[in-house]
C-alpha positions in Angstrom: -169.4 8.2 4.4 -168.0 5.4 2.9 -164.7 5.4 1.3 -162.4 2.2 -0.3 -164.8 0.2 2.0 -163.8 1.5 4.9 -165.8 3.8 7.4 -164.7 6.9 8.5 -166.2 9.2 11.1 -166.1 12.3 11.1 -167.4 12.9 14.7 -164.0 11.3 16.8 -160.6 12.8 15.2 -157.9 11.1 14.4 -154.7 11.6 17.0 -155.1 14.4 19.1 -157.9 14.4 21.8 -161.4 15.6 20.5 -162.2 19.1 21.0 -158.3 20.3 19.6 -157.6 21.8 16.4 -157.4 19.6 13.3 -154.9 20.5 10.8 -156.3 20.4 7.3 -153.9 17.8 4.9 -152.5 20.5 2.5 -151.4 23.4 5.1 -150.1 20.8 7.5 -148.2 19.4 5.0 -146.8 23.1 4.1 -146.2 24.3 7.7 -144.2 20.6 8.3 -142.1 21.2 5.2 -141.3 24.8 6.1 -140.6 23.9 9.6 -138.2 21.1 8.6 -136.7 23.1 5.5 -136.0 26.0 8.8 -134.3 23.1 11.1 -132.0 22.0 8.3 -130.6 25.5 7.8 -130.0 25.8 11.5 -128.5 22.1 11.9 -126.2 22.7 9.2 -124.7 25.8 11.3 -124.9 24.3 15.2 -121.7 23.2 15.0 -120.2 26.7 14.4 -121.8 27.9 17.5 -119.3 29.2 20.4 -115.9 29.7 21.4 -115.2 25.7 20.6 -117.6 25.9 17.3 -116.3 24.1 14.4 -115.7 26.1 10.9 -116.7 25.7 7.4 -115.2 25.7 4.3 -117.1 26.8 1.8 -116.4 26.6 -2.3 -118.2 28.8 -5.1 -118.8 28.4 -8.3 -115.6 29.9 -9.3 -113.9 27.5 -6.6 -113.0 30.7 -4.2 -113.0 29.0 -1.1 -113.7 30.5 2.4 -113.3 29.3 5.9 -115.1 31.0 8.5 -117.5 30.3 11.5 -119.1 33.5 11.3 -122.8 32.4 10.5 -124.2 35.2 8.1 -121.1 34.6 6.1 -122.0 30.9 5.7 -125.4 30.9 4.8 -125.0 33.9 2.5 -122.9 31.9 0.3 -125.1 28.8 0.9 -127.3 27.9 -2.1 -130.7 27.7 -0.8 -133.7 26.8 -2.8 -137.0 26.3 0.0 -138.3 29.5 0.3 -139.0 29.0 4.7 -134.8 28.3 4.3 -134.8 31.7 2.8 -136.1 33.1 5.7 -133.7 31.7 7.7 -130.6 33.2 5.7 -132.3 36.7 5.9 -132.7 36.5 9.3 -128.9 36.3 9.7 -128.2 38.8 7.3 -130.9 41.5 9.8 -129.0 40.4 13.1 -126.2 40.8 11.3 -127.1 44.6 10.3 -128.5 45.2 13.7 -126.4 44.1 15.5 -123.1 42.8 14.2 -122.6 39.5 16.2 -124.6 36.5 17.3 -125.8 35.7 13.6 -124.9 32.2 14.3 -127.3 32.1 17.6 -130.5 33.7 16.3 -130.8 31.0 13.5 -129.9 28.7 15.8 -132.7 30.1 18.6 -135.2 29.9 15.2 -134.3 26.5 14.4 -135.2 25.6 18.2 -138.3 27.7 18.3 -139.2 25.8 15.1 -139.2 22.1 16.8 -141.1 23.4 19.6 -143.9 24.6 17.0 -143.7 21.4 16.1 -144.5 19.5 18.6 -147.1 22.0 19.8 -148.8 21.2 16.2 -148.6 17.7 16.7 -150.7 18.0 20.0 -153.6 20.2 18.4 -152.8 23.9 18.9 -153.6 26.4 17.0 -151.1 27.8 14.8 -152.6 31.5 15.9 -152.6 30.3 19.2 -149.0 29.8 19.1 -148.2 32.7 17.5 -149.4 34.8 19.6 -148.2 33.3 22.9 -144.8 33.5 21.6 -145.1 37.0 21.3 -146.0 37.1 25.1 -143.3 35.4 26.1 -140.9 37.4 24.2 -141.8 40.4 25.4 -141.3 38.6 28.9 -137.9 37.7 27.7 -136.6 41.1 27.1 -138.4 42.3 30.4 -135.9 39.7 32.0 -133.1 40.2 29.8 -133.2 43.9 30.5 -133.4 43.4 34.3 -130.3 40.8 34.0 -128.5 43.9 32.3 -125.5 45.7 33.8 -125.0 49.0 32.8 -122.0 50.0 31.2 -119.8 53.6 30.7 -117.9 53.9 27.5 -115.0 55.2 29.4 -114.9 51.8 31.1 -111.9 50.4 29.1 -112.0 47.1 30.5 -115.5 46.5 30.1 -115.4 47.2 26.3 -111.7 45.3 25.6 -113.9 42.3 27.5 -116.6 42.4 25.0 -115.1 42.8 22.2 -112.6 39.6 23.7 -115.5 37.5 23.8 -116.6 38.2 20.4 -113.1 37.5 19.1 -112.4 34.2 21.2 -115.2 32.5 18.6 -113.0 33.2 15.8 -110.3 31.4 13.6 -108.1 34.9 14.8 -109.1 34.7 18.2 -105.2 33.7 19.5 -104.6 37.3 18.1 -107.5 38.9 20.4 -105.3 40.6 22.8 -104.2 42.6 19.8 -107.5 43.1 17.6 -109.2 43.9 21.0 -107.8 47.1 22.0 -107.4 48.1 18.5 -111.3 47.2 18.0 -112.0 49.7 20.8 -109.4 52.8 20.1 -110.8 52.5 16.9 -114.4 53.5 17.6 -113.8 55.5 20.3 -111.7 58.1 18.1 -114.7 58.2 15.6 -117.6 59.2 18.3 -117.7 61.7 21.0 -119.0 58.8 23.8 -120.6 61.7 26.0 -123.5 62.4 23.3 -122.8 59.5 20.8 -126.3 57.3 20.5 -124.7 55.3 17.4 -121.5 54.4 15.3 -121.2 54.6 11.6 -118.6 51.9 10.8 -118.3 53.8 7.2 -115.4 55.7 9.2 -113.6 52.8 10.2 -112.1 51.8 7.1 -110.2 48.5 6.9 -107.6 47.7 4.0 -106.3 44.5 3.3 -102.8 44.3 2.2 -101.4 40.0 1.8 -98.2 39.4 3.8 -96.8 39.6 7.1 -99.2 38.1 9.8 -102.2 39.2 12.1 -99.4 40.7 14.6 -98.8 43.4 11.5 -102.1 44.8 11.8 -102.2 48.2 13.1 -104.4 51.4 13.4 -104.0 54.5 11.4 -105.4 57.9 12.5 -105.3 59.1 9.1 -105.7 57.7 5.6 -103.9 54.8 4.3 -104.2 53.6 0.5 -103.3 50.4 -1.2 -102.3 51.8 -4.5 -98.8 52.9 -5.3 -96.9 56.1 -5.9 -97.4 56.6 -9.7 -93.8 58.9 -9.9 -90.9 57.0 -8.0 -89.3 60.2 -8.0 -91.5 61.7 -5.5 -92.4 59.0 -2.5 -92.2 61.0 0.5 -94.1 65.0 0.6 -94.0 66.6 4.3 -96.9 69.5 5.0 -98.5 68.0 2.2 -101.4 69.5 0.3 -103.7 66.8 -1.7 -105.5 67.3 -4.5 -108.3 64.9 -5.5 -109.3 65.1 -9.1 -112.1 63.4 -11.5 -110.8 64.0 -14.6 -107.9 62.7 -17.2 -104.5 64.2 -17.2 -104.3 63.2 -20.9 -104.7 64.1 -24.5 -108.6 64.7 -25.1 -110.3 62.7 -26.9 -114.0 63.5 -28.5 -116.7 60.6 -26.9 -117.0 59.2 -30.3 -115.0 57.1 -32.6 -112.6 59.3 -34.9 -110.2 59.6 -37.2 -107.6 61.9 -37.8 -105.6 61.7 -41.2 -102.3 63.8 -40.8 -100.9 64.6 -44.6 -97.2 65.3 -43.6 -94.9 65.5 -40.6 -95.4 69.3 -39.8 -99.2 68.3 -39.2 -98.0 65.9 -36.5 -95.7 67.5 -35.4 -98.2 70.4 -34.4 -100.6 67.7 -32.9 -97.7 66.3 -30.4 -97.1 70.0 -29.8 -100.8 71.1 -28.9 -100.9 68.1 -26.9 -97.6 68.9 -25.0 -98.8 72.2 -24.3 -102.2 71.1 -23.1 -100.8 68.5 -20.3 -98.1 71.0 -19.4 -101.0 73.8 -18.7 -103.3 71.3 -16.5 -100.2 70.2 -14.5 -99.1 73.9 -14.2 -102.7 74.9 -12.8 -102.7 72.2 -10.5 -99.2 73.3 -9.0 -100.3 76.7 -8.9 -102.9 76.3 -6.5 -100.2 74.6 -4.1 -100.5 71.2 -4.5 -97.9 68.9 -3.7 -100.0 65.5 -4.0 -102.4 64.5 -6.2 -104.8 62.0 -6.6 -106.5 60.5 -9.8 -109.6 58.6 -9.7 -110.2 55.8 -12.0 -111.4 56.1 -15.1 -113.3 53.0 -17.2 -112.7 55.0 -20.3 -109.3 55.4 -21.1 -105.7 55.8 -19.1 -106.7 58.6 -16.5 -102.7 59.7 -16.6 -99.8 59.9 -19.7 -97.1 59.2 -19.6 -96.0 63.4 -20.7 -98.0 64.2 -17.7 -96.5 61.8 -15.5 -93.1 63.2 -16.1 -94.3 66.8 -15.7 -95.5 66.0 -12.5 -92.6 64.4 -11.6 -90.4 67.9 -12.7 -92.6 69.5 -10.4 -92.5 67.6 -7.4 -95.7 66.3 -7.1 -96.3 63.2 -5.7 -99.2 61.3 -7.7 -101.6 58.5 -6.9 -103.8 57.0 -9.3 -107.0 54.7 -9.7 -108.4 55.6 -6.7 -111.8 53.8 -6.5 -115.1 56.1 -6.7 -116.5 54.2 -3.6 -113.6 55.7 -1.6 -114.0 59.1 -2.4 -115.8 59.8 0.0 -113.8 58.3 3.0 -111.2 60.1 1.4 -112.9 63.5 1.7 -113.7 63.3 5.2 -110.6 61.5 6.1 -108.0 64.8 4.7 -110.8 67.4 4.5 -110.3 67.7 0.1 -113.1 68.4 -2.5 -113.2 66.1 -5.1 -112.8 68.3 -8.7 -114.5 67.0 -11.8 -112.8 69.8 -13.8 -109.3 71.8 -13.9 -111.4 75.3 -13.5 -112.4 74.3 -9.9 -108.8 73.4 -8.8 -108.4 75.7 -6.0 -106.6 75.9 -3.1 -109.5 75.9 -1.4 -110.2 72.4 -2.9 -107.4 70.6 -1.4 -106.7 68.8 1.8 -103.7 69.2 4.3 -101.6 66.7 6.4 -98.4 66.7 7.9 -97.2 64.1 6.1 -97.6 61.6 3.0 -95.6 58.9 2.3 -95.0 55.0 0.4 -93.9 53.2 3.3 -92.4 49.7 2.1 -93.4 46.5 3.6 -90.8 44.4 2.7 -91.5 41.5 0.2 -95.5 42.6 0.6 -95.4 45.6 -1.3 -96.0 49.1 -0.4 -98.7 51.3 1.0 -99.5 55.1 1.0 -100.0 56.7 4.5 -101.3 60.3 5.2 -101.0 60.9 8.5 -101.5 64.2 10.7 -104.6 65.3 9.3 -105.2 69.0 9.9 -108.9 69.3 9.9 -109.4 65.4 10.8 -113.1 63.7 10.0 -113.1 61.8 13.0 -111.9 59.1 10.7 -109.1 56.2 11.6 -108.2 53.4 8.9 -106.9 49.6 10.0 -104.9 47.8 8.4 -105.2 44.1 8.3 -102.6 41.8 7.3 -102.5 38.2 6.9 -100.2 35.4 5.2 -102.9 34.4 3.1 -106.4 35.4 1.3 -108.3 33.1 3.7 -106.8 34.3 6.8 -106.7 38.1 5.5 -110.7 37.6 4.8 -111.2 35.8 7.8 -109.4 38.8 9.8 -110.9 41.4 8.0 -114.8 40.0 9.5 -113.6 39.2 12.9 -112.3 42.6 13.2 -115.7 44.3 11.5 -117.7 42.0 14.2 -115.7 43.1 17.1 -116.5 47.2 16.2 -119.9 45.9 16.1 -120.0 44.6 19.5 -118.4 48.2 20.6 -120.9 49.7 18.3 -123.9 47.8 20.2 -122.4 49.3 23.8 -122.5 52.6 22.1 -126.2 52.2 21.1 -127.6 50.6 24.3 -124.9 50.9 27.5 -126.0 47.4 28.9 -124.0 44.0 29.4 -125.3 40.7 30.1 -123.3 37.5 30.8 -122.2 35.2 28.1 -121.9 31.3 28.1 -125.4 30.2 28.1 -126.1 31.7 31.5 -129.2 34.5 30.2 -131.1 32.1 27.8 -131.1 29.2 31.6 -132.5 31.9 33.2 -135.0 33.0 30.7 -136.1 29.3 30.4 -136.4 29.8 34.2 -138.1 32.8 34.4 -140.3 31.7 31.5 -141.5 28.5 33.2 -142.6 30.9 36.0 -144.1 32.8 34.3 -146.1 30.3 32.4 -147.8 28.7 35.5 -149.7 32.1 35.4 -151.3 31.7 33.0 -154.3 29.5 31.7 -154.8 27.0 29.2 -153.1 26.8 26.0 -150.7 29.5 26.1 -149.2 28.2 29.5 -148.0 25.2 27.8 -147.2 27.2 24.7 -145.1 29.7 26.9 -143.3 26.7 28.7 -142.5 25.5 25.4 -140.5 28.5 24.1 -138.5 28.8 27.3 -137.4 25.2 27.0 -136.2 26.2 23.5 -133.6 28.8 24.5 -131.9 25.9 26.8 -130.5 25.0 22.6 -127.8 27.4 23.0 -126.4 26.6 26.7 -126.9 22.6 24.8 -124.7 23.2 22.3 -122.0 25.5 23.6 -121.5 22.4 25.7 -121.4 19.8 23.0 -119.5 21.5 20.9 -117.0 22.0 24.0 -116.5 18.2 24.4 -119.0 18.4 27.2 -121.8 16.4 28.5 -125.0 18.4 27.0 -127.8 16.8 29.3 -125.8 16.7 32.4 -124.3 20.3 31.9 -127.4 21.9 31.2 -129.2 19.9 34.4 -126.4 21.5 36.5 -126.6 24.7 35.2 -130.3 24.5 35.4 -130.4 23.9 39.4 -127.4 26.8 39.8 -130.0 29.2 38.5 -132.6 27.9 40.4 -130.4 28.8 43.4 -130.4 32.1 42.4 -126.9 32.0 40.7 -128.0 34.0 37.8 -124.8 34.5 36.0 -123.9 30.8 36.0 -122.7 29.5 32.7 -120.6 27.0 30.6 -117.1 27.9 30.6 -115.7 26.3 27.9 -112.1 27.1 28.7 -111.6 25.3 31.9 -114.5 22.7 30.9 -117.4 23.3 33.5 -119.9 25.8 34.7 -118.6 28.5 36.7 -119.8 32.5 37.3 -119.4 33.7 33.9 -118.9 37.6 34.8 -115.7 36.3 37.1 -114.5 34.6 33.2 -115.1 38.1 32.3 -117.1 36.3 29.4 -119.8 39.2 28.5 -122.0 40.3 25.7 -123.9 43.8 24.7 -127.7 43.4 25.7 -128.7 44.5 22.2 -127.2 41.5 20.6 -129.2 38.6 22.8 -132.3 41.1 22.4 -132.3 41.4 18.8 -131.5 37.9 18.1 -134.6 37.0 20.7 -137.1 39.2 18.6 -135.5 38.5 15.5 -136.0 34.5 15.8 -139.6 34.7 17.5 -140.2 37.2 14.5 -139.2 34.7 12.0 -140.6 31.5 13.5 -144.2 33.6 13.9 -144.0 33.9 10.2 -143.4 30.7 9.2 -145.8 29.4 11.3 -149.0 31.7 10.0 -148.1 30.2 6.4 -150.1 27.6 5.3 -150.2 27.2 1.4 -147.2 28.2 -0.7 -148.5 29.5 -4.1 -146.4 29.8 -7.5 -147.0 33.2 -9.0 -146.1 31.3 -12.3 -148.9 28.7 -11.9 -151.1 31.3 -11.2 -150.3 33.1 -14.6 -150.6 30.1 -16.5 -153.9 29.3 -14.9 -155.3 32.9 -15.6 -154.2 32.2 -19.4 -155.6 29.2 -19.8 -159.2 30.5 -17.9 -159.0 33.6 -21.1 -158.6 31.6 -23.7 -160.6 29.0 -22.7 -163.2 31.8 -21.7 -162.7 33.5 -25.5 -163.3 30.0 -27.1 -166.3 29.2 -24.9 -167.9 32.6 -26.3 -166.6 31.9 -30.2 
């Protein structure tokens, strides 16, 4: 047909070879947007990858500002708008949940994965087509990821402080990693049994922020260790104590509505300060009845949880108190000292309360004070770390290194498997990958050899963010592994390539598995989208079809 005088035909298409797939306009032009809205995220985050990765400061709204290299910390704070960047931001968040570490890689990987679709789009495959070959070669990725694998025993000390090293040495902390390390390791090791343990619940690895000091402060707790301070300074130190946990106000009551009460003369008031004396006094004299020595108050929104009158009974009595405990501790709390939170002064029982050799306000100089309870009698398999830090940026900072190193141990604990570190697995998957792609046929061949050359991104950028030569690095380390040097990889420290396991530079197997499936799960995705609709278009356009439809039948 002819068109702006000009003949078109529609029998010899335009680029690619005849006989390939043609892209319509509109879902090209969606796929290309979403693919380059997916490499921005991941460009704006290469530079945080690895030991030698720079970090980012980011600002809020409220100008909070955080520095950290951590990658699900940066894009969760990063304002995205395209919805295929979206993607990209939960993807971190799930490696993040499944595995703890390498949230910075997988998006990375994705981003990769992304410019290879790309350019397989550009030569007329089939989006489908390269969808499902990724699949195939993922599942020949963990295949030789899992064979690369050497297995680990939790009661291999070494092996664990190594992992949990590596993870570290990527952090702004990570000239403190011969300190958060072992205490990383002791810490999940006294919350499992590693004989029969399949998994680790990090809720019983509680970590408490306290500003001052430095990093060299931090320390782990085998017991319970609170923030708040000791209510009554005359009681700061209980031995064989016997906590109490309540949920209710040790105060005048007060009806749920507003009131007023209009006293005529000063016997009438008189009575009322007396009936509220004797009230407090009778709740503070059941609570040390049923032999409790220290008490905790959780916070109330309403009104003050604690008087003053019953403060100072208390504080007759010998009781140490603690107050506005936070209701999402509770139950740390409870498993920690083996107490039963009690909602009302009827319950208190001695069977409701907890026991520990000791409670205390320990001072930390010009930083404050803390509350430990230590020498649990009926312990929860619970342990508490305390994190301190000379600032709020290097506290927080801390604070995630520390919560990504459990995950690494947590990752041993699930599947008992190490791999090397340093780029050395994803050469050899684009190794393996390349083999295995010249057995196949036709399209997914090429497709196959695609993805493997994708995974050479990481080993590239470890070494240009190291200083290094990217082209000529990865070359090298490419004809090491050809050689059959399989654990070959960049070692940043000394500059080079070198046997990565001899670096002791390792990393759990379910990390570089998840972030493998993770990424090709993503990139499949984004790839089998090809129109992006507004749902509020589509309710404007249904309104507008009524009531044109209603005035068509008027």
């Amino acid at each position: 047909p002819r068109r702006g005088g000009r003949y078109r035909s529609a029998a010899v298409p335009a680029g690619p070879s005849a006989g390939t797939y043609q892209d319509r306009d509109k879902p090209a032009q969606i796929r290309n947007s979403n693919i380059a809205a997916g490499k921005a995220v991941a460009d704006a985050i290469r530079t945080s990858l690895g030991p030698k990765g720079m970090d980012k400061m980011i600002q809020d709204a409220k100008g909070d500002v955080t520095i950290t290299n951590d990658g699900a910390t940066i894009l969760k704070q990063m304002q995205v708008l395209h919805p295929a960047a979206k993607m990209l931001v939960e993807l971190s968040k799930a490696q993040d949940i499944e595995a703890g570490d390498g949230t910075t890689s997988v998006v990375v990987i994705a981003g990769a994965l992304l410019d290879a679709c790309s350019r397989l789009l550009q030569k007329g495959i089939h989006p489908t087509i390269i969808s499902e070959s990724f699949q195939k070669a993922l599942e020949k990725g963990i295949e030789v990821l899992t064979n690369m694998a050497q297995p680990v025993e939790l009661s291999d000390r070494e092996t664990l402080l190594n992992s949990a090293t590596t993870s570290l040495n990527s952090k702004v902390v990570c000239q403190y990693s011969s300190l958060l390390s072992p205490m990383s390791v002791d810490a999940v090791m006294k919350v499992i049994d590693p004989s029969t343990a399949s998994s680790v619940d990090l809720r019983d690895i509680k970590i408490v922020k306290k500003l001052g000091g430095t990093i060299d402060d931090c320390e782990l707790v085998e017991g319970l260790v609170l923030t708040q301070k000791v209510a009554n300074t005359g009681v700061t130190r209980v031995e064989k104590a016997k906590i109490g946990l309540i949920q209710f106000c040790l105060s005048a009551p007060k009806t749920d509505m507003d009131n007023q009460i209009v006293v005529s003369d000063y016997a009438q008031m008189d009575r009322v300060l007396r009936e509220e004396r004797a009230y407090i006094l009778n709740l503070v004299k059941q609570i040390k009845k049923a032999g409790c020595n220290v008490l905790l108050i959780q916070k109330s929104i309403l009104r003050d949880a604690l008087s003053d009158l019953a403060l100072h009974f208390l504080n007759k009595m010998k009781i140490m108190v603690v107050k506005d405990i936070e209701r999402e501790d509770i139950e740390f709390i409870c498993k920690t000292i083996g107490t039963k939170p009690v909602a009302h002064i009827d319950q208190f029982t001695p069977d409701m309360l907890g026991s520990a050799e000791l409670a205390e306000e320990v001072n930390l100089n010009s930083s404050g004070k803390l509350i430990k309870i230590t020498g649990c009698t009926n312990p929860g398999k619970t342990v508490t770390i305390v994190v301190r830090g000379s600032n709020k940026l290097v506290l927080e900072e801390a604070e995630r290194s520390i919560h990504d190193a459990l995950c690494v141990i947590r990752c041993l604990v699930k599947k008992r498997a190490l791999i090397a570190g340093g780029g050395a697995p994803e050469i050899e998957l684009a190794l393996r990958l390349n083999e295995y792609a010249r057995t196949l046929r036709g399209m997914d061949s090429y497709c196959v050899r695609a993805y493997g050359d994708a995974l050479e991104v990481i080993p590239s950028t470890l070494a240009e963010n190291a200083g290094l030569n990217p082209i000529s690095t990865v070359t090298e380390l490419r004809n090491r592994h050809a050689q059959g040097e399989k654990t070959a990889g960049i070692n940043v420290r000394k500059g080079g390539i070198s046997n990565i396991l001899e670096e002791l530079v390792v990393q759990p197997l379910l990390v570089s598995v998840s972030a493998l499936t993770l990424a090709t799960e993503t990139v499949r995705s984004i790839l089998k989208i090809d129109d992006v609709v507004s749902s509020v278009c589509i309710a404007f356009c249904l309104i507008s079809f009524i009531s044109t439809g209603i005035d068509t039948v008027i």
